[in-house]
Every structure is written in structure tokens, then in C-alpha cells.
N, CA, C and O atoms as CSV, one atom per row, in Angstrom:
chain,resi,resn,atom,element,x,y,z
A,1,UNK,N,N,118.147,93.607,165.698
A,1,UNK,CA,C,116.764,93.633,165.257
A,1,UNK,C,C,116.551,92.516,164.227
A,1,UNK,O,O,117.312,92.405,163.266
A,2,UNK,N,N,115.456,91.639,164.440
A,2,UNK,CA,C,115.402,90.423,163.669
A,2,UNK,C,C,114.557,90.899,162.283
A,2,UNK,O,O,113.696,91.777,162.238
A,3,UNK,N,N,114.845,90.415,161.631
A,3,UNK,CA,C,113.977,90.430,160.108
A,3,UNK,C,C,113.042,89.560,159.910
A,3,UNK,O,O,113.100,88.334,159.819
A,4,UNK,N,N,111.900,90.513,159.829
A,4,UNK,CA,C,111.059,89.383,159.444
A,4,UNK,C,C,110.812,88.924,157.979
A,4,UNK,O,O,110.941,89.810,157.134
A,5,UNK,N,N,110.412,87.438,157.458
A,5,UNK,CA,C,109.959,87.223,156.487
A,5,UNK,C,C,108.418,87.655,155.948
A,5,UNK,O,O,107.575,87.842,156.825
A,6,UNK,N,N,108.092,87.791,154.783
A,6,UNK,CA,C,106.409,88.017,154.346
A,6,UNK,C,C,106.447,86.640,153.066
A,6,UNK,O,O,106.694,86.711,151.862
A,7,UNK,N,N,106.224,85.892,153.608
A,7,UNK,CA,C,105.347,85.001,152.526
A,7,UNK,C,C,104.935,85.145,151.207
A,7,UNK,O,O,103.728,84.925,151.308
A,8,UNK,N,N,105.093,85.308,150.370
A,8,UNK,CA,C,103.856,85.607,149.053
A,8,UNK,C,C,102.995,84.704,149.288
A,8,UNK,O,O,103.151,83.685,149.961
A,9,UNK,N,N,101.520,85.278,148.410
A,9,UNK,CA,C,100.230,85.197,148.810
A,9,UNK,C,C,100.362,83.571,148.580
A,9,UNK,O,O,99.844,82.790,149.378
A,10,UNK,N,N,101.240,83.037,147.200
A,10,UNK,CA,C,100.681,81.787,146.470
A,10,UNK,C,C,101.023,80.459,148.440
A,10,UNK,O,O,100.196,79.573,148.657
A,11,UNK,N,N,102.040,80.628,149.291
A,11,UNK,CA,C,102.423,80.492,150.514
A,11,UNK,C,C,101.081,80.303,151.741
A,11,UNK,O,O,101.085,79.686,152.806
A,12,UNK,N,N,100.219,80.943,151.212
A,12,UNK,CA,C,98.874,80.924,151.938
A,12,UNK,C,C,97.572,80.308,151.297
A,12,UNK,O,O,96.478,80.293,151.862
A,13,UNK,N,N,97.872,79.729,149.858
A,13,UNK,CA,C,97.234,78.939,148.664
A,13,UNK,C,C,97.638,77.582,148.858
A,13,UNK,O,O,98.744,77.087,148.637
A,14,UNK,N,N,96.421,76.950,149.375
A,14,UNK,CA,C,96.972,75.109,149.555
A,14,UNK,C,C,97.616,74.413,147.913
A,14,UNK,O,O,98.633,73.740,147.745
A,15,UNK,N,N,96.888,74.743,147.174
A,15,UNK,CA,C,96.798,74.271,145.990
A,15,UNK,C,C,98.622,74.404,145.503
A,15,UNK,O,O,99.375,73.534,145.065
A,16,UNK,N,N,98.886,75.975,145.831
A,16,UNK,CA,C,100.570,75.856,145.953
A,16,UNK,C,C,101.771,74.493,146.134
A,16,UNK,O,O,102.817,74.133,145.594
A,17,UNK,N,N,100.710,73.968,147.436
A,17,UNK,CA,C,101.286,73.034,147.519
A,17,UNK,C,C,101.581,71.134,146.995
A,17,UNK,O,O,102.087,70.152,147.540
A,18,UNK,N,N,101.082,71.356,145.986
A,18,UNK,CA,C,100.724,70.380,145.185
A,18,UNK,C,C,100.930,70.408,143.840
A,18,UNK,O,O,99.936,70.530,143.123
A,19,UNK,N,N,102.331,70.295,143.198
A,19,UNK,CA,C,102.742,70.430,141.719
A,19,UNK,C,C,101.571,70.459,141.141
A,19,UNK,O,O,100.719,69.660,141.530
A,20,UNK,N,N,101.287,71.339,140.139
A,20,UNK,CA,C,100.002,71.153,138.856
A,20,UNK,C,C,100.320,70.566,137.845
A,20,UNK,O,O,101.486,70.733,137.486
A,21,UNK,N,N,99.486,69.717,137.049
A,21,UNK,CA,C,99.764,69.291,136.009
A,21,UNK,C,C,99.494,70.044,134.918
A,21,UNK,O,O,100.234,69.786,133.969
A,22,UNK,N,N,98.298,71.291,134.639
A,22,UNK,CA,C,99.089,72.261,133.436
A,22,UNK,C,C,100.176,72.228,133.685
A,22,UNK,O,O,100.823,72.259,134.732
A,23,UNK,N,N,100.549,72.118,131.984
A,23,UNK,CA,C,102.195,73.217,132.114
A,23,UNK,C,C,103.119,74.312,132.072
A,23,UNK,O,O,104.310,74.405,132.372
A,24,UNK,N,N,101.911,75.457,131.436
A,24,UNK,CA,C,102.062,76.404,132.252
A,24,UNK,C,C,102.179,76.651,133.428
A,24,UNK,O,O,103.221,77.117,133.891
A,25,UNK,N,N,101.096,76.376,134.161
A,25,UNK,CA,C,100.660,76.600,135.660
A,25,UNK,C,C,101.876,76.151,136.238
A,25,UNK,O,O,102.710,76.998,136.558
A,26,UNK,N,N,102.159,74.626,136.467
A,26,UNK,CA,C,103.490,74.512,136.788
A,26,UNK,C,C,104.845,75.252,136.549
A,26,UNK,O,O,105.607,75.584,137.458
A,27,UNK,N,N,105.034,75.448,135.343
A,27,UNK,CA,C,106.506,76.662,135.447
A,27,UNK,C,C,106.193,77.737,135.727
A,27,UNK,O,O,107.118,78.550,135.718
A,28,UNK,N,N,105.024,78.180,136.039
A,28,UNK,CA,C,105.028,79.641,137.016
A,28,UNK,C,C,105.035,79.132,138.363
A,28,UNK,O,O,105.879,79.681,139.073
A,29,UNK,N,N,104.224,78.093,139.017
A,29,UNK,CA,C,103.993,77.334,139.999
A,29,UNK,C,C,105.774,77.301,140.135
A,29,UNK,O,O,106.200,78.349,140.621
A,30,UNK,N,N,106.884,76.252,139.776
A,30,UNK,CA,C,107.782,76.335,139.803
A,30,UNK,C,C,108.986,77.879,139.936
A,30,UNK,O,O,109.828,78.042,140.819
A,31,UNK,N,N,108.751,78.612,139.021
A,31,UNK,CA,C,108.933,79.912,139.259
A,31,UNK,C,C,109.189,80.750,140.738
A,31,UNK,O,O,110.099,81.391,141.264
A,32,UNK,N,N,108.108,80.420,140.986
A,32,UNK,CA,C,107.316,80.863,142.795
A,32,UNK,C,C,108.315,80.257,143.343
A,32,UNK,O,O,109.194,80.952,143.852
A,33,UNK,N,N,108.410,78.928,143.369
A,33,UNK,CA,C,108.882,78.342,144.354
A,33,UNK,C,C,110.433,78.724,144.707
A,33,UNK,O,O,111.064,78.955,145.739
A,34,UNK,N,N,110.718,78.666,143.289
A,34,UNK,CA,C,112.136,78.862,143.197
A,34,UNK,C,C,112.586,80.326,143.782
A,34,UNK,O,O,113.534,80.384,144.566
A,35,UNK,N,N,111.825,81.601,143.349
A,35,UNK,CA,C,111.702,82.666,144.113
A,35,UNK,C,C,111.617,82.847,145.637
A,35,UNK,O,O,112.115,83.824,146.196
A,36,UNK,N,N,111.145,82.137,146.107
A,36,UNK,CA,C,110.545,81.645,147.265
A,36,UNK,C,C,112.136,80.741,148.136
A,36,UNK,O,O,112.238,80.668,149.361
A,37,UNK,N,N,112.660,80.454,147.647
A,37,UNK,CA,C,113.601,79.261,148.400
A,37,UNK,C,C,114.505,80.495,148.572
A,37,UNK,O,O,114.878,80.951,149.653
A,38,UNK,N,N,114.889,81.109,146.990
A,38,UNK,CA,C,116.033,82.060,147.398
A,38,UNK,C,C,115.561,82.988,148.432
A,38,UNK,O,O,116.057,82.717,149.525
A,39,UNK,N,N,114.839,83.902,148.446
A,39,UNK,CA,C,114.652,84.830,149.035
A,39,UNK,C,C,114.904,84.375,150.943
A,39,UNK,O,O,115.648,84.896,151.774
A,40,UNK,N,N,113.860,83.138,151.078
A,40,UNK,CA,C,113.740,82.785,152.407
A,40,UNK,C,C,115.143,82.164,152.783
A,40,UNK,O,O,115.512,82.482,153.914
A,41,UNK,N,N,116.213,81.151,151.908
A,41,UNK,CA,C,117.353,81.406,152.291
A,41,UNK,C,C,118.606,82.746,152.680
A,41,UNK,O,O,119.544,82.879,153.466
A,42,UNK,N,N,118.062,83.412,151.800
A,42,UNK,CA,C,119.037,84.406,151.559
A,42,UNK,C,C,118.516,85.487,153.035
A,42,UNK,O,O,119.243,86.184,153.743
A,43,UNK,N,N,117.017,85.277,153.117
A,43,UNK,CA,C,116.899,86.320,154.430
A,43,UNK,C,C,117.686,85.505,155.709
A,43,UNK,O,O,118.139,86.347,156.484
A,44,UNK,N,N,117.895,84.510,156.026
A,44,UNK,CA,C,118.107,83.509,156.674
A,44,UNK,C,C,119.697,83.305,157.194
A,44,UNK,O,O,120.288,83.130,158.260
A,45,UNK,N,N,120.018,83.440,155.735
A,45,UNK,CA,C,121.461,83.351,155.382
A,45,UNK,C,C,122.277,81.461,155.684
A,45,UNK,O,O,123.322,80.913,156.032
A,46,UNK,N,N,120.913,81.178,155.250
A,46,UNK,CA,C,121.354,79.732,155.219
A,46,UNK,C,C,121.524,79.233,153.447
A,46,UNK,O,O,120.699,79.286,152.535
A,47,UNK,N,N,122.648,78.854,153.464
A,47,UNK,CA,C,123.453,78.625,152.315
A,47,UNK,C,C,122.939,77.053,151.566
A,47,UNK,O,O,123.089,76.797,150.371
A,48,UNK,N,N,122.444,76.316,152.377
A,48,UNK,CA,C,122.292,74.562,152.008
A,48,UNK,C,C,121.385,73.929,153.355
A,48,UNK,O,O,121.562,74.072,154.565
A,49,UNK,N,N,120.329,73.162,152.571
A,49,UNK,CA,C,120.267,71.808,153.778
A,49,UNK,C,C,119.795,70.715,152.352
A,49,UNK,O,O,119.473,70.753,151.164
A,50,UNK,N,N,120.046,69.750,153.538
A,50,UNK,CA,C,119.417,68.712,152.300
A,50,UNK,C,C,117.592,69.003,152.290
A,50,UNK,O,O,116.935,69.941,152.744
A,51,UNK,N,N,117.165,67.694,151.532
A,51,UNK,CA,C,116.256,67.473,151.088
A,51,UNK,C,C,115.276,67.283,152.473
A,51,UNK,O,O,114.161,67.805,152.467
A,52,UNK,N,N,115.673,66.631,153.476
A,52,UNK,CA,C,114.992,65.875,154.877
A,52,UNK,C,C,114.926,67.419,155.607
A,52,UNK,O,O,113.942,67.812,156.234
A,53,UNK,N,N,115.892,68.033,155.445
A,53,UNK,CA,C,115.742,69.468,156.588
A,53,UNK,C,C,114.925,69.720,155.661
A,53,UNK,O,O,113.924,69.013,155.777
A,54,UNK,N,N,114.867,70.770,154.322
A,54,UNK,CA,C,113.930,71.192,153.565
A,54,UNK,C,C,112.514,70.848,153.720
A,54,UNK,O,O,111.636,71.701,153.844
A,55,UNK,N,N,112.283,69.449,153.709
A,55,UNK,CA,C,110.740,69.249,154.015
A,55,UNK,C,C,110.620,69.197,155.371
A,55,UNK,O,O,109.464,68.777,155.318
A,56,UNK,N,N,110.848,69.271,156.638
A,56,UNK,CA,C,110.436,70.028,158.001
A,56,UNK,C,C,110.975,71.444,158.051
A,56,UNK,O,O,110.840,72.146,159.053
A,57,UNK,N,N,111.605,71.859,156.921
A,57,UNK,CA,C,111.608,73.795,157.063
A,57,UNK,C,C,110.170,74.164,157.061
A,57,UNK,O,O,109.320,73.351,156.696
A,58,UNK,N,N,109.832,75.501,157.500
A,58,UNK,CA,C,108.961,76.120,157.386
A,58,UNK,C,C,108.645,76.490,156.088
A,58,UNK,O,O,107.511,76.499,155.609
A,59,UNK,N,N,109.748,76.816,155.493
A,59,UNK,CA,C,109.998,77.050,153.447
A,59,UNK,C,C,108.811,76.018,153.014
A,59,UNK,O,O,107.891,76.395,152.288
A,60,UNK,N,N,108.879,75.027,153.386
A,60,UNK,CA,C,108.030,73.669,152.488
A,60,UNK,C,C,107.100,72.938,152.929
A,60,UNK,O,O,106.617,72.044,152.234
A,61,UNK,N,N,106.534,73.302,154.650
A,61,UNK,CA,C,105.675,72.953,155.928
A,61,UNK,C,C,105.427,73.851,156.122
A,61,UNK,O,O,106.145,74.517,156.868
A,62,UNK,N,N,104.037,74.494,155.452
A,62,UNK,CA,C,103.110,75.569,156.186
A,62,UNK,C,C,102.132,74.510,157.157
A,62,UNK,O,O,101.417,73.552,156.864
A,63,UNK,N,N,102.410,75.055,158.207
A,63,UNK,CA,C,102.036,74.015,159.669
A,63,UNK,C,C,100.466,74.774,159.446
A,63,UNK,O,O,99.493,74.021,159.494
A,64,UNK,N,N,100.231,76.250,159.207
A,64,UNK,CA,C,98.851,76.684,159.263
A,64,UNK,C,C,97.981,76.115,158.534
A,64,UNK,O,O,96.765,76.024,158.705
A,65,UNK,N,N,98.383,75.877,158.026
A,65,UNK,CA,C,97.569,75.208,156.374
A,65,UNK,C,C,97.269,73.972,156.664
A,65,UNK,O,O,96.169,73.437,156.528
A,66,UNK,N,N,98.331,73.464,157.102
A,66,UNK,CA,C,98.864,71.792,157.241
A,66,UNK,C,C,99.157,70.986,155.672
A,66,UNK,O,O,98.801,69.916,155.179
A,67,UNK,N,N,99.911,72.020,155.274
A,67,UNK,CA,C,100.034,71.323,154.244
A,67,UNK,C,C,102.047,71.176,153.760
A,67,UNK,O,O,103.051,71.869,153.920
A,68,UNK,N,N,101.834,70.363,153.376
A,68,UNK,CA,C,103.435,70.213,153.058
A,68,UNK,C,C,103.600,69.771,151.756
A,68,UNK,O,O,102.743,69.357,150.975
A,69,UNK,N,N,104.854,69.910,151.599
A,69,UNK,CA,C,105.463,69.738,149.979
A,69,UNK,C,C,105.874,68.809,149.645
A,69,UNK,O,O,107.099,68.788,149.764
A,70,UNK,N,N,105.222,67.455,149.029
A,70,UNK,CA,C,105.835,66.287,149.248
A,70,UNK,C,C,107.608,66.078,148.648
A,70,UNK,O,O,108.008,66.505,147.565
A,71,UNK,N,N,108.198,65.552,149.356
A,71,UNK,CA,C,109.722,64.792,148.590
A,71,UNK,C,C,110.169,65.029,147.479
A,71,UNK,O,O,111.206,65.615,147.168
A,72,UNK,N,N,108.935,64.310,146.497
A,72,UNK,CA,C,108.903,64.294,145.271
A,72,UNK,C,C,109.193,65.615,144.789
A,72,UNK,O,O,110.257,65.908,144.242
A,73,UNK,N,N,108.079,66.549,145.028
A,73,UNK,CA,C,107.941,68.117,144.515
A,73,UNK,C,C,108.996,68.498,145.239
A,73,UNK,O,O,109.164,69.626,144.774
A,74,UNK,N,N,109.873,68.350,146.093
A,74,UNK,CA,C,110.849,69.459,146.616
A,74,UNK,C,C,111.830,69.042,145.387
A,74,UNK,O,O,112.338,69.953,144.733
A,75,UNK,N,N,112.083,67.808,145.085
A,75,UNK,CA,C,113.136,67.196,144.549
A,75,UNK,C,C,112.947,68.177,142.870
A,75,UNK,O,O,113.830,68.685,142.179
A,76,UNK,N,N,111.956,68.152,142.734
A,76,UNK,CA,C,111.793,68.917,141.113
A,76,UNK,C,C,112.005,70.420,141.115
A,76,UNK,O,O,112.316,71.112,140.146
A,77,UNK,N,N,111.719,70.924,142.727
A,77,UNK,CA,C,111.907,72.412,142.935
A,77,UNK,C,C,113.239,72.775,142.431
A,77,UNK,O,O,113.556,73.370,141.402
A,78,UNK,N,N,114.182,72.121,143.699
A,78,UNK,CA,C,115.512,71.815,143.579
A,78,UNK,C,C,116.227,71.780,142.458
A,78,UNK,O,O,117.200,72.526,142.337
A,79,UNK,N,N,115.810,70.807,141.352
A,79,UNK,CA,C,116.353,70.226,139.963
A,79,UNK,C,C,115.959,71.638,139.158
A,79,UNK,O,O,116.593,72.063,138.193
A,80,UNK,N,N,114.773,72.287,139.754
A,80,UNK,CA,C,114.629,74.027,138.932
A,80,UNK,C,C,115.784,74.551,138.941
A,80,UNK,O,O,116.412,74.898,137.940
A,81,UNK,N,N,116.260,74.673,140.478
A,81,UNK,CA,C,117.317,75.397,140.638
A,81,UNK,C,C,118.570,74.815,140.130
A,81,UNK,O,O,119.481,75.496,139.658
A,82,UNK,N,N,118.583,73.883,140.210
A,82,UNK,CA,C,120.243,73.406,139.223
A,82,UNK,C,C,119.807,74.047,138.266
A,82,UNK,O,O,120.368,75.140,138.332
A,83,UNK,N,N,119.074,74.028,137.326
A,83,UNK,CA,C,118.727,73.996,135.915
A,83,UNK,C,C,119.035,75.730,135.682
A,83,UNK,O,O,119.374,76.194,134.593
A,84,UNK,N,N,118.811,76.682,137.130
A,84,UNK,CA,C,119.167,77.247,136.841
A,84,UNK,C,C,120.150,78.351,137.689
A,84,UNK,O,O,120.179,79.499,138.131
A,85,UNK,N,N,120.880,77.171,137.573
A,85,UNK,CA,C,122.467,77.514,137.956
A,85,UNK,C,C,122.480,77.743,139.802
A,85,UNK,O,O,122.994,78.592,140.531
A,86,UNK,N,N,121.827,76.795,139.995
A,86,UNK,CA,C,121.802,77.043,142.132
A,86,UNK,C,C,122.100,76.066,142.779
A,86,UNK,O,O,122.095,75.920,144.002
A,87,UNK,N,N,122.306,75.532,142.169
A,87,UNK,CA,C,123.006,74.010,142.949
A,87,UNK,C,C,123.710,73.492,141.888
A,87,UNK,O,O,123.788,74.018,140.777
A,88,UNK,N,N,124.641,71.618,142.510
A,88,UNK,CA,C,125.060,71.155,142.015
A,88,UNK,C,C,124.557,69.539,142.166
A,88,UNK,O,O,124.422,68.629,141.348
A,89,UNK,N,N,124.324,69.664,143.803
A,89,UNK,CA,C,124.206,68.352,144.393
A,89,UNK,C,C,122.179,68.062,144.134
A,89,UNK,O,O,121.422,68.887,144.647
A,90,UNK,N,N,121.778,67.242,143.584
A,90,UNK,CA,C,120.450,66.749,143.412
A,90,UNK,C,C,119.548,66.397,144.812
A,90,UNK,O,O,118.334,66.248,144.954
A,91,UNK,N,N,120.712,66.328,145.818
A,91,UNK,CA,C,120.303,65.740,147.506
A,91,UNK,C,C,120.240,67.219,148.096
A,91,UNK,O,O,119.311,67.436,148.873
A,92,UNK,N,N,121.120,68.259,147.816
A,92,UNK,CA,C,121.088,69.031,148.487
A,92,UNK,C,C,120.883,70.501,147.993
A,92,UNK,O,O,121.408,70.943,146.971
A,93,UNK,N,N,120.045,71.227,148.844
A,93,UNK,CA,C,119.572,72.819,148.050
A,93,UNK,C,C,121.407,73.719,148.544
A,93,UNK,O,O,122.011,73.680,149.616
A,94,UNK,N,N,121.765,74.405,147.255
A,94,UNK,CA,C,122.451,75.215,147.537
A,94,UNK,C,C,121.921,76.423,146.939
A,94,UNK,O,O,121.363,76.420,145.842
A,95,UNK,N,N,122.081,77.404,147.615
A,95,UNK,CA,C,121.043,78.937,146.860
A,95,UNK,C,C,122.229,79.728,146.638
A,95,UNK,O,O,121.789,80.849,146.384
A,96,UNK,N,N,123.415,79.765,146.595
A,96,UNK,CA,C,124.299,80.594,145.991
A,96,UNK,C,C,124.550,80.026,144.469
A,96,UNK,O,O,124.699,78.817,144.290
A,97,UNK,N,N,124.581,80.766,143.613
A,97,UNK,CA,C,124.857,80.284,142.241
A,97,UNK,C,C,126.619,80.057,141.884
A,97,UNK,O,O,127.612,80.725,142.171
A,98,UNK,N,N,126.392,78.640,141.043
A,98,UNK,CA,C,127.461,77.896,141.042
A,98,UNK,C,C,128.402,77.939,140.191
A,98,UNK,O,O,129.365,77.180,140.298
């Protein structure tokens, strides 16, 4: 029996997809995301891709929307997660803590 994923709402919010420049807004904005990577890896049980799989995942290409997560913003998502303790490599997402 397959598992399905549920999105959080911010996932169906274009604006999501476009780092904010508050800075609040952004470290909750960031927050999300980071919530968001683990969970959808961990349902997945995919451990790593780089940066190039990441932006054609579905994680970072809501095709409904048509909106995607540019490079840039995955790269700062990512650097969240080193920062807090989920990777090592800056090229590549690892979601097990290190």
C-alpha cells in the first residue's frame, strides 16, 4: 500500500515560492521548507540528491502552480539544513542528521 504525501498549505502558496525579503518571514518561510524536505524525503525514503535532481523534484516544482524554486533558493534551503545539522556537502541535500 503506497503512502501518500499531503503538502502543507504554504506548498499551494506561489509566494512560497520565492525567498522573502522580511526577515522574519523568511526564517519561518525557511523553517517550512526545511520541514518540508525532511518529511517528503523521509516519506520517500530518499536519503540525498543533488541540487539539479532537487529542482526537477516535485519537493521544489509544483508543476500546478508552475512555479519552481529557483537554484539560488534551494541552495539557501539546503545551507538551512547544514546549519542545522542535515547535511555536509553544500551540492548535495542529505536529510539524515550528521
Amino acid at each position: 500500500m503506497a503512502m501518500s504525501f499531503e503538502w502543507p498549505w504554504q506548498y499551494r502558496f506561489p509566494p512560497f515560492f520565492t525567498l522573502q525579503p522580511n526577515v522574519d518571514t523568511r526564517q519561518k518561510q525557511l523553517a517550512a521548507w526545511c520541514s518540508l524536505v525532511l518529511s517528503f524525503c523521509r516519506l520517500h525514503k530518499q536519503s540525498s540528491m543533488t541540487v539539479m535532481e532537487a529542482q526537477e523534484s516535485p519537493l521544489f516544482n509544483n508543476v500546478k502552480l508552475q512555479r519552481k524554486l529557483p537554484v539560488e533558493s534551494i541552495q539557501i534551503v539546503l545551507e538551512e539544513l547544514r546549519k542545522k545539522g542535515f547535511q555536509e556537502r553544500p551540492e548535495q541535500l542529505c536529510v539524515h542528521p550528521i
